[in-house]
PyMOL commands that place a pseudoatom at each C-alpha (Angstrom):
pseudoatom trace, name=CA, resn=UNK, resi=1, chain=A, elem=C, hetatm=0, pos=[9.534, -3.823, -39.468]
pseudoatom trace, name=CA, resn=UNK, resi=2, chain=A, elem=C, hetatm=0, pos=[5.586, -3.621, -39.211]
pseudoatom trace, name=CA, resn=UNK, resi=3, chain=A, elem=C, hetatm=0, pos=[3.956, -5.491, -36.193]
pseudoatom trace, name=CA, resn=UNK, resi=4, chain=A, elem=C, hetatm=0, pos=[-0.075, -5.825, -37.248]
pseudoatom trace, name=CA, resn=UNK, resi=5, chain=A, elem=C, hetatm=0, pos=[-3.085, -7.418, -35.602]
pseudoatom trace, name=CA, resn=UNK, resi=6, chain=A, elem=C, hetatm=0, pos=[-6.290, -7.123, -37.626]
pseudoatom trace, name=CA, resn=UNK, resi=7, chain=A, elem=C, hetatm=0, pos=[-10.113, -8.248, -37.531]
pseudoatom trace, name=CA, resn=UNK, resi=8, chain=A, elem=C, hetatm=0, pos=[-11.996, -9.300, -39.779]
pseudoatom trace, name=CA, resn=UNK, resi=9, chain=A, elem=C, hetatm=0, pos=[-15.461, -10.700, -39.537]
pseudoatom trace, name=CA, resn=UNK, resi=10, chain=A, elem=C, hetatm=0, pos=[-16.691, -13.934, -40.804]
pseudoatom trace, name=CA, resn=UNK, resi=11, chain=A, elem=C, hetatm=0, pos=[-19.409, -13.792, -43.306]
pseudoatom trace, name=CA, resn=UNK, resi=12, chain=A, elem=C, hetatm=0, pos=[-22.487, -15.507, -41.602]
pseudoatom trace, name=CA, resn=UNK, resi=13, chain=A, elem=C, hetatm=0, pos=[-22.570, -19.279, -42.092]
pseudoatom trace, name=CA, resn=UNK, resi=14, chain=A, elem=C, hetatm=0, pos=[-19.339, -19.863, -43.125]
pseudoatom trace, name=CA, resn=UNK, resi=15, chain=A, elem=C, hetatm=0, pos=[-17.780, -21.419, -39.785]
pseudoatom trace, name=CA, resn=UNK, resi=16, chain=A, elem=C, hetatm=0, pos=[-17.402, -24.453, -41.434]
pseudoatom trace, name=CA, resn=UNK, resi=17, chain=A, elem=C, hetatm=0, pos=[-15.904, -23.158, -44.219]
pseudoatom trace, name=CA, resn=UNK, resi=18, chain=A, elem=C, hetatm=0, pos=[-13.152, -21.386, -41.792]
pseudoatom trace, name=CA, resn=UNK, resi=19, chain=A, elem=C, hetatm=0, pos=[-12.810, -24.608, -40.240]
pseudoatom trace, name=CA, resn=UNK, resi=20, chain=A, elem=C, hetatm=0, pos=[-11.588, -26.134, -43.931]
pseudoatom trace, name=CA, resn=UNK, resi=21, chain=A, elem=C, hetatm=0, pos=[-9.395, -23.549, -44.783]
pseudoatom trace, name=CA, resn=UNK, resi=22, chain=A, elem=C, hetatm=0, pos=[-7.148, -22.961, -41.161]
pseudoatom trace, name=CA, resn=UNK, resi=23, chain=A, elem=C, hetatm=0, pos=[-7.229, -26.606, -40.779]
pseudoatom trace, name=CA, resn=UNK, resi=24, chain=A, elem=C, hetatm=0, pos=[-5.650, -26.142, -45.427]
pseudoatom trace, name=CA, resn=UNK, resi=25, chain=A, elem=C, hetatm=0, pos=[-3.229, -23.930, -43.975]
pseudoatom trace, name=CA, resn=UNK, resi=26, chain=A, elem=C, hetatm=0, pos=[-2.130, -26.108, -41.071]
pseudoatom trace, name=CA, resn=UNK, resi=27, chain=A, elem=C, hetatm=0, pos=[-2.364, -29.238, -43.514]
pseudoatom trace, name=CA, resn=UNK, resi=28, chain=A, elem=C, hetatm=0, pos=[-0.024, -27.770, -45.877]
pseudoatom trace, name=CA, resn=UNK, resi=29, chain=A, elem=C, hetatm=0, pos=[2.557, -25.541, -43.495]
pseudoatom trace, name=CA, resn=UNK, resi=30, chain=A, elem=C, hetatm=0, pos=[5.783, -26.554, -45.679]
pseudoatom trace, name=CA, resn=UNK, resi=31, chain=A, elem=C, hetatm=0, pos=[4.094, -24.595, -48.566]
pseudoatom trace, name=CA, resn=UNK, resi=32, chain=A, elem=C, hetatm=0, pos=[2.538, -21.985, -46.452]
pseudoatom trace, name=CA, resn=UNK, resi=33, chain=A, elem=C, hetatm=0, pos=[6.298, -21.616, -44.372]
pseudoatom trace, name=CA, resn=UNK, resi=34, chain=A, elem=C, hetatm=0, pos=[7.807, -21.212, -48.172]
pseudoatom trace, name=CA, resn=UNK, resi=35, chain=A, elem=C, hetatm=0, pos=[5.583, -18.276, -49.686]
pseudoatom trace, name=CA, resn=UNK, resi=36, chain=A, elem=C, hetatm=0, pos=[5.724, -16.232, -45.872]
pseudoatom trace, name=CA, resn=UNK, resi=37, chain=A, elem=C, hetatm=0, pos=[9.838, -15.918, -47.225]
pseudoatom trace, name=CA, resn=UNK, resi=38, chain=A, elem=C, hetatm=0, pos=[8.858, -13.859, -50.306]
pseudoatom trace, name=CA, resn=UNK, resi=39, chain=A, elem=C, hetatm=0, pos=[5.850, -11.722, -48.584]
pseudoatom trace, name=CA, resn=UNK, resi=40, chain=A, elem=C, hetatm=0, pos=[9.282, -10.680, -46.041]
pseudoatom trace, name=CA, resn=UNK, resi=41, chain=A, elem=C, hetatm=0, pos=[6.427, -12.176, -43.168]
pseudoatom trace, name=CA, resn=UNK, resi=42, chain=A, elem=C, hetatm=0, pos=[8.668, -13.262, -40.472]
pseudoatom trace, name=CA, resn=UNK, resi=43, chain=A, elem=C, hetatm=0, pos=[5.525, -14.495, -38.461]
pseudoatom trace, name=CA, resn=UNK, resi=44, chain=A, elem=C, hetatm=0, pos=[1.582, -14.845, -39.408]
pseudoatom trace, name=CA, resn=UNK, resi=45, chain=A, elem=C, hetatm=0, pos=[-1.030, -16.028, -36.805]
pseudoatom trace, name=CA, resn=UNK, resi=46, chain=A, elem=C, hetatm=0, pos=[-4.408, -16.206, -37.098]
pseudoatom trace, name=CA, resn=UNK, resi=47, chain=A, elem=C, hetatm=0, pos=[-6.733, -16.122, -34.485]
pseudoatom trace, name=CA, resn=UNK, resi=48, chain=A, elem=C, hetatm=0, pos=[-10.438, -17.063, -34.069]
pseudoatom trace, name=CA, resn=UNK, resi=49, chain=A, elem=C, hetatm=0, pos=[-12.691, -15.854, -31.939]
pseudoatom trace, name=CA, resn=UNK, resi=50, chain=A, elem=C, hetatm=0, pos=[-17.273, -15.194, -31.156]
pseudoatom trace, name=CA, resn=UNK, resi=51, chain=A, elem=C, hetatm=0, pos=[-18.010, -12.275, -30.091]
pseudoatom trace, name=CA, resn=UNK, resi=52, chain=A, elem=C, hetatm=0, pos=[-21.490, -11.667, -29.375]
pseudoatom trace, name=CA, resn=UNK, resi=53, chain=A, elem=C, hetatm=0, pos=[-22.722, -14.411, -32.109]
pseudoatom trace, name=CA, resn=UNK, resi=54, chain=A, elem=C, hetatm=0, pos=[-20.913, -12.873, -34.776]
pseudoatom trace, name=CA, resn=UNK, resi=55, chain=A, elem=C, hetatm=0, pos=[-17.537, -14.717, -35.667]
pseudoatom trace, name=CA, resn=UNK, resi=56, chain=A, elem=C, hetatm=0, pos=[-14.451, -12.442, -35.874]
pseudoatom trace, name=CA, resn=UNK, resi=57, chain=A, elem=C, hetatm=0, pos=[-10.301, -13.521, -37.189]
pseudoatom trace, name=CA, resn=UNK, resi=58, chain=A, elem=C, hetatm=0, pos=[-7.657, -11.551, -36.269]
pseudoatom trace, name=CA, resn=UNK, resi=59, chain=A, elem=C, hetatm=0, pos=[-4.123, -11.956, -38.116]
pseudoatom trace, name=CA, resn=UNK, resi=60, chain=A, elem=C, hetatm=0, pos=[-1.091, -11.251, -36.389]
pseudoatom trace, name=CA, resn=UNK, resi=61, chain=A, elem=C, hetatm=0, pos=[1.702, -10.488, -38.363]
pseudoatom trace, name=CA, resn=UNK, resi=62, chain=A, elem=C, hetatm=0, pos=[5.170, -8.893, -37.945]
pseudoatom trace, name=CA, resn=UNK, resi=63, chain=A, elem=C, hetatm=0, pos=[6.632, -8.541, -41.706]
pseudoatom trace, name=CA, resn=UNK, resi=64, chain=A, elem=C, hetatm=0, pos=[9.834, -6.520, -43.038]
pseudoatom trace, name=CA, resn=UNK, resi=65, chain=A, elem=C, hetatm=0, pos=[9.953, -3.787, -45.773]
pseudoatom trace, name=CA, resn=UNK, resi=66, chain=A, elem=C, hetatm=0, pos=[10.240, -4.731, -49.803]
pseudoatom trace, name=CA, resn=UNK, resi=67, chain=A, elem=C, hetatm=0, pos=[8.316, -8.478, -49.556]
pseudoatom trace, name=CA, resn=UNK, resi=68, chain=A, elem=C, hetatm=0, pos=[5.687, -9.007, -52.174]
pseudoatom trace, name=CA, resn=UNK, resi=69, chain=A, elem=C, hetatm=0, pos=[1.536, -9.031, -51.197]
pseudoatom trace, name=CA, resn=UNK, resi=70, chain=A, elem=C, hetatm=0, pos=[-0.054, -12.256, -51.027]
pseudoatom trace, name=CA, resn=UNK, resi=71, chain=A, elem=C, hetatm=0, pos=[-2.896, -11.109, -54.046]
pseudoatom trace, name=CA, resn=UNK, resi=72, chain=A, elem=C, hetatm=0, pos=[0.549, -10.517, -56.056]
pseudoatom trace, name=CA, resn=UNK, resi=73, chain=A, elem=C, hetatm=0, pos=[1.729, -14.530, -54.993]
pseudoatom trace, name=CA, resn=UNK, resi=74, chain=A, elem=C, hetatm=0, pos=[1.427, -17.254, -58.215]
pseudoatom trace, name=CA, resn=UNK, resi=75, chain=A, elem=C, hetatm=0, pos=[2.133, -20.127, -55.506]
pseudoatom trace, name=CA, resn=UNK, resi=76, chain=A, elem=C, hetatm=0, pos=[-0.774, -22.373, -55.479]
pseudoatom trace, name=CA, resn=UNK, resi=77, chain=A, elem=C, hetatm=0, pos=[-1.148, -22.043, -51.730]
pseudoatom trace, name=CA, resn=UNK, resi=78, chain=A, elem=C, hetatm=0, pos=[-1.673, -18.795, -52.019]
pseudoatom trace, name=CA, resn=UNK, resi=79, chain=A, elem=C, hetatm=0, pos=[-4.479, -18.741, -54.718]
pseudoatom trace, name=CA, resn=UNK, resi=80, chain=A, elem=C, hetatm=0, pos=[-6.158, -21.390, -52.882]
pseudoatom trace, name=CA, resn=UNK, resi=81, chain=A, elem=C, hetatm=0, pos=[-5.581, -18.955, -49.449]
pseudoatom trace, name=CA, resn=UNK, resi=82, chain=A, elem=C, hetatm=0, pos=[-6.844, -16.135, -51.656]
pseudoatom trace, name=CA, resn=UNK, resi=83, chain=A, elem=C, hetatm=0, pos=[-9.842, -18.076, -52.939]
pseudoatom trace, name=CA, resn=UNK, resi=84, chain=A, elem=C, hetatm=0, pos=[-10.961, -19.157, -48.647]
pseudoatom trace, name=CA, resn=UNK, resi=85, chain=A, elem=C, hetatm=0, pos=[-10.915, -15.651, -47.988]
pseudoatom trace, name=CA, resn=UNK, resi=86, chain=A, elem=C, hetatm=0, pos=[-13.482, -14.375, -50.791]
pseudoatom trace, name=CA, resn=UNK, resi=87, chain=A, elem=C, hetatm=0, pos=[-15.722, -16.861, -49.749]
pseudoatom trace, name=CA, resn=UNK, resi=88, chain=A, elem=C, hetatm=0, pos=[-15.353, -16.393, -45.693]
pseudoatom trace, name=CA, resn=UNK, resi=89, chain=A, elem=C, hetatm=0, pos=[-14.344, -12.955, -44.748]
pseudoatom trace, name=CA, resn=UNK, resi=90, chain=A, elem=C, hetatm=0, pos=[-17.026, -10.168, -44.623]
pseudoatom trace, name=CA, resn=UNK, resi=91, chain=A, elem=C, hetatm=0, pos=[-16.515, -7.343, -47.013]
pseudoatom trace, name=CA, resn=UNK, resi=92, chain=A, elem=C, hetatm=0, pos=[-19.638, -5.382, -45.732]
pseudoatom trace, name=CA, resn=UNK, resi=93, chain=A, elem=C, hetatm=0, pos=[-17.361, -5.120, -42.518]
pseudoatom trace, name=CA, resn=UNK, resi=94, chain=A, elem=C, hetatm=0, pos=[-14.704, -2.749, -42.237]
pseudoatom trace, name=CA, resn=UNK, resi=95, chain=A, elem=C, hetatm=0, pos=[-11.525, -4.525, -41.203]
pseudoatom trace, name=CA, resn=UNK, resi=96, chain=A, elem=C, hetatm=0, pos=[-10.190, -3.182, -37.456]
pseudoatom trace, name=CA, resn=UNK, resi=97, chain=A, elem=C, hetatm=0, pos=[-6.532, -2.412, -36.910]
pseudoatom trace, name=CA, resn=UNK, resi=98, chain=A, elem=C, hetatm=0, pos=[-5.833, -2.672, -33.238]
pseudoatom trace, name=CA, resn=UNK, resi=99, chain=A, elem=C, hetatm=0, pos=[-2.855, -0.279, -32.255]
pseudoatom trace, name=CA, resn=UNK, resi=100, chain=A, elem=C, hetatm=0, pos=[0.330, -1.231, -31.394]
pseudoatom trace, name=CA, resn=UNK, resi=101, chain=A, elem=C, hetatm=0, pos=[1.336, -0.208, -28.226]
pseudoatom trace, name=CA, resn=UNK, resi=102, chain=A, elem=C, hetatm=0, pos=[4.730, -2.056, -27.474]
pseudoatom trace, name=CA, resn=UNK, resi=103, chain=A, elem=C, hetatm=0, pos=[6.525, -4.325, -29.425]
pseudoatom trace, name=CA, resn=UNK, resi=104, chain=A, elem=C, hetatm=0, pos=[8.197, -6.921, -27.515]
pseudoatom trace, name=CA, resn=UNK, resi=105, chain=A, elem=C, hetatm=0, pos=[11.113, -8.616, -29.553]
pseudoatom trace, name=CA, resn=UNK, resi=106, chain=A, elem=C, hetatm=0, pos=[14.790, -9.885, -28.305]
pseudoatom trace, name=CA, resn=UNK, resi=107, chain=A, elem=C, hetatm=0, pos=[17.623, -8.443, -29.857]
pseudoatom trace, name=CA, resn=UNK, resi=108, chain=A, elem=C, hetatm=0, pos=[19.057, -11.459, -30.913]
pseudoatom trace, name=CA, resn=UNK, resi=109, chain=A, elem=C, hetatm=0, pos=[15.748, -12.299, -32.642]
pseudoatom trace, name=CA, resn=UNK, resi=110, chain=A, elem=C, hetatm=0, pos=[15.253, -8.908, -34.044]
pseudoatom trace, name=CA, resn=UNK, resi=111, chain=A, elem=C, hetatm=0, pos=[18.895, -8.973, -35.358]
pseudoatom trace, name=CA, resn=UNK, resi=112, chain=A, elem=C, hetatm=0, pos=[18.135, -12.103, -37.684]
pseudoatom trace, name=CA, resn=UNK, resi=113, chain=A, elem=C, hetatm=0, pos=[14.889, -10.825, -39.170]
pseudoatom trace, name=CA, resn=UNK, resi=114, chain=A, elem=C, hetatm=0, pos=[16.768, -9.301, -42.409]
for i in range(1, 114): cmd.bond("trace and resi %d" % i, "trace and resi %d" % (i + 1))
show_as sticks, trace
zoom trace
């Protein structure tokens, strides 16, 4: 199991663009629910967040071993996912992986992410 949390910036301007596509993904969470299964992403949340004028989003993930990448998806929520991040997230910026320092998850819970 791999427990992530990751920032990346928002390309200047685009707030309103981010705005369109997490309000997509909530919009459309059946479809978005359906292609987490094959990716093996038991949970994926994305957070917002200004720091200092710039605009930052941070996913959250915890995902098992063997599930296929998103660019590798041919669901149409997924292209169109694919297609809000070229045109929001800020390639200039090298992407920061915060470090996991404990991971917090009930056995029970644990036990049924297979």
């Amino acid at each position: 199991m791999n427990v992530e949390c990751t920032r990346y910036k928002v390309k200047s301007g685009k707030s309103a663009k981010v705005d369109e596509w997490l309000q997509f993904l909530n919009n459309n969470m059946s479809d978005v629910l359906i292609t987490l299964e094959g990716e093996k992403m038991y949970i994926e949340t994305i957070f917002r967040e200004v720091l200092n004028g710039d605009e930052y989003l941070y996913w959250y993930s915890v995902k098992g071993t063997g599930g296929i990448e998103v660019e590798e998806s041919t669901h149409w929520i997924d292209k169109q996912h694919l297609a809000y991040w070229e045109e929001c997230i800020d390639k200039t910026f090298r992407p920061v992986d915060l470090k996991t320092e404990v991971v917090m998850i009930p056995e029970k819970v644990k036990s049924s992410m297979v």
